[in-house]
C-alpha positions as CSV (number, residue, x, y, z in Angstrom):
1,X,8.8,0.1,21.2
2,X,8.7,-3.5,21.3
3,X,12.0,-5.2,20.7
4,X,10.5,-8.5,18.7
5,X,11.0,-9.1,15.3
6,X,7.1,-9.3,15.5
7,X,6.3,-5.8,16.2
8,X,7.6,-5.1,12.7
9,X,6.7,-8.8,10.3
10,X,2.9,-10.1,10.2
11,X,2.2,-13.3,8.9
12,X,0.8,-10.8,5.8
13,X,4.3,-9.6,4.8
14,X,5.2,-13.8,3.9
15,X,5.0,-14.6,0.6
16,X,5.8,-18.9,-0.4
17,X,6.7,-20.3,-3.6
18,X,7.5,-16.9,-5.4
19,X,10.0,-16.6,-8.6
20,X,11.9,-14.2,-10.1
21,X,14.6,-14.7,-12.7
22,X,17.3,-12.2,-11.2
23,X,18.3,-10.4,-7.7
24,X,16.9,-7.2,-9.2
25,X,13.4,-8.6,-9.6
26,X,13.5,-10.2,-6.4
27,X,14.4,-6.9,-5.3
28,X,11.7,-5.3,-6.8
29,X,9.6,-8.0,-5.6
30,X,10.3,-7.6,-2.0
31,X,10.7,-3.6,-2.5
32,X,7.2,-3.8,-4.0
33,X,5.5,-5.8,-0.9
34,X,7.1,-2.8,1.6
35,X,5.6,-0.2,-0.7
36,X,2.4,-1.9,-0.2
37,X,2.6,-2.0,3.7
38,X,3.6,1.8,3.8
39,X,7.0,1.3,5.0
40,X,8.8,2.8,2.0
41,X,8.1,5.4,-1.2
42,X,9.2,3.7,-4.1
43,X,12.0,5.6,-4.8
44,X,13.9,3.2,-2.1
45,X,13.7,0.1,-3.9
46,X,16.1,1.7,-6.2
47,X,18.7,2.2,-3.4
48,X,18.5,-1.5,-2.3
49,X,19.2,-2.8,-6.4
50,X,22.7,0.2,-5.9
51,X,23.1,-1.1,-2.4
52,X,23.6,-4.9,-4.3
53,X,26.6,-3.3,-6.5
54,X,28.4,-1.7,-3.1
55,X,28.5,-5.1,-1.6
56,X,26.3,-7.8,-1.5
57,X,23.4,-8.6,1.2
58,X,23.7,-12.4,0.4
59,X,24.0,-13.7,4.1
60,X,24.5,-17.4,3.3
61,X,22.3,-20.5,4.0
62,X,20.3,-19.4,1.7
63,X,19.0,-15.8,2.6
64,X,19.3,-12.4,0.5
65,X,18.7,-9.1,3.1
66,X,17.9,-6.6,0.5
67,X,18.0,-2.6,2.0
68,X,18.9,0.5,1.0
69,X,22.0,2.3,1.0
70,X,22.2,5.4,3.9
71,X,21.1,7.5,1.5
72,X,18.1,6.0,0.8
73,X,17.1,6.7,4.3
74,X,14.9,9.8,3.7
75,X,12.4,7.2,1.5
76,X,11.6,5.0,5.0
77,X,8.3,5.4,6.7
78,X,8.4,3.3,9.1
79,X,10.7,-0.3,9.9
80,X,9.1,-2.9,8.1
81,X,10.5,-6.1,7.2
82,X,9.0,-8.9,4.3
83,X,9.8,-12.1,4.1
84,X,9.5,-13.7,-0.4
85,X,10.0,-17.4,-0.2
86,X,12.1,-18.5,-3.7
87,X,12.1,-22.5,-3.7
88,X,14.3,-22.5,-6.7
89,X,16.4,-19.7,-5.6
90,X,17.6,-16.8,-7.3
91,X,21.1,-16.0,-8.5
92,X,22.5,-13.6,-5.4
93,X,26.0,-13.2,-6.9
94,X,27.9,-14.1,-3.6
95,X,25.5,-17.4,-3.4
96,X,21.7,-18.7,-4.0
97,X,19.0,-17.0,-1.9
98,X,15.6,-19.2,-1.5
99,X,14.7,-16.8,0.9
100,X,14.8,-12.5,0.5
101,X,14.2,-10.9,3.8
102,X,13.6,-7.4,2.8
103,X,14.2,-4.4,5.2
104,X,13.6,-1.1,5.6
105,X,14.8,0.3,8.9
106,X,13.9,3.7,10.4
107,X,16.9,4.8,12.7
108,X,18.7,1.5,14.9
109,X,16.0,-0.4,14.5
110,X,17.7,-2.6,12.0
111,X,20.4,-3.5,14.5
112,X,18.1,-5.7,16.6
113,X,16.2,-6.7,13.6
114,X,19.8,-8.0,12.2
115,X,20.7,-9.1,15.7
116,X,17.3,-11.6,15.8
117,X,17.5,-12.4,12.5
118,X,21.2,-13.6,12.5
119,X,20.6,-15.7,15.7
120,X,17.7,-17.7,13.6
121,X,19.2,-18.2,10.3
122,X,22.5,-19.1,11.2
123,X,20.5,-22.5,11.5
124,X,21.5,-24.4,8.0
125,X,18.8,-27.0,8.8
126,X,16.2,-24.7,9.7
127,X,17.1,-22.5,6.8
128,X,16.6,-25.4,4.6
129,X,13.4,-26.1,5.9
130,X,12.1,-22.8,5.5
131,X,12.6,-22.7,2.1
132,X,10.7,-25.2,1.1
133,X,7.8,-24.9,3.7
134,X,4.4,-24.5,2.5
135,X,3.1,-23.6,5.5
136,X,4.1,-19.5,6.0
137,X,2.7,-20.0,10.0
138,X,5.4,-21.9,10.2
139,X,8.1,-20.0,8.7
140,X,6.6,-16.6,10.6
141,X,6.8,-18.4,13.9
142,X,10.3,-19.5,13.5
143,X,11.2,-16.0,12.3
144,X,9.7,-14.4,14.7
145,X,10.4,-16.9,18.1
146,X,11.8,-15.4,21.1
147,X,15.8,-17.0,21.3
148,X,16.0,-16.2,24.8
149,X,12.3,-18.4,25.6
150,X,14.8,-21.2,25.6
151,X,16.6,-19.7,28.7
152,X,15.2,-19.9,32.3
153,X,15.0,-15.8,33.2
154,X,13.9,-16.6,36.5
C-alpha cells in the first residue's frame, strides 16, 4: 500500500469555509463526508462524538482529529481521511479547531497517517494559513507533501 497521506485524501474529501455551531456537528459534518466516500457505516460517527468525552482529539494550532473509539472499529471500510475547513472555528473544549481532519483508520494505517499529519501541522504559520485559504489545491498539497522531498535521498 502506498505510504502517502495521498493514497487515502483527494482533493474531493476538502471542504472550505464550512460552519457548525458545536464539536458534535462538526463531527457529524466530517462523519457525514466519510459515509459518503464509503469509508465508514454510520454507526461510527457516533463512536468519534463518545471518543470526544474519553479525551479530546483537539491537537492544537488549530486542528480537531475526530475518530472513533477501538470499538468502533468493526464500522470502518476502508482508511479514509477528510479534511472540513471552519474559518470561525468551532468550540473543541481543549482549544479552537478551524480545521477537523477526520479519520477513519482500518488496522495501523492511522499511525503513519498521524505520523505525516503531525510533521505538517506542527507548523503554527502554516496552520494559520490553511485555515483561512480559499484555495483547497493548496491546502491538499500542503497536506499531502512528501516531508522527506526536502531531503537529498541520494
Amino acid at each position: 500500500m502506498d505510504d502517502s497521506l495521498a493514497s487515502v485524501l483527494t482533493p474531493d474529501d476538502i471542504v472550505l469555509g464550512h460552519h457548525s455551531d458545536s464539536m458534535n456537528e462538526a463531527i457529524e459534518h466530517a462523519g457525514g463526508l466519510l459515509v459518503a466516500r464509503g469509508s465508514i457505516s454510520d454507526e461510527y460517527i457516533e463512536g468519534m462524538k463518545l471518543r470526544e468525552t474519553k479525551a479530546s482529539t483537539y491537537l492544537g494550532n488549530g486542528v480537531a482529529l475526530p475518530h472513533g473509539l477501538l470499538e468502533s472499529k468493526d464500522y470502518i471500510r476502508s482508511t479514509g481521511i477528510v479534511v472540513v475547513q471552519h474559518p470561525d472555528g468551532v468550540d473543541w473544549q481543549a482549544g479552537t479547531a478551524h480545521l477537523v481532519v477526520g479519520l477513519a483508520a482500518v488496522g495501523d494505517d492511522h499511525v503513519r497517517v498521524l505520523s505525516q499529519l503531525a510533521e505538517i501541522l506542527q507548523d503554527e504559520e502554516l496552520c494559520e494559513t490553511l485555515w483561512h485559504t480559499t484555495d483547497s489545491q493548496f491546502l491538499y498539497d500542503c497536506l499531502t507533501a512528501d516531508p522527506d522531498d526536502d531531503e537529498d535521498d541520494d
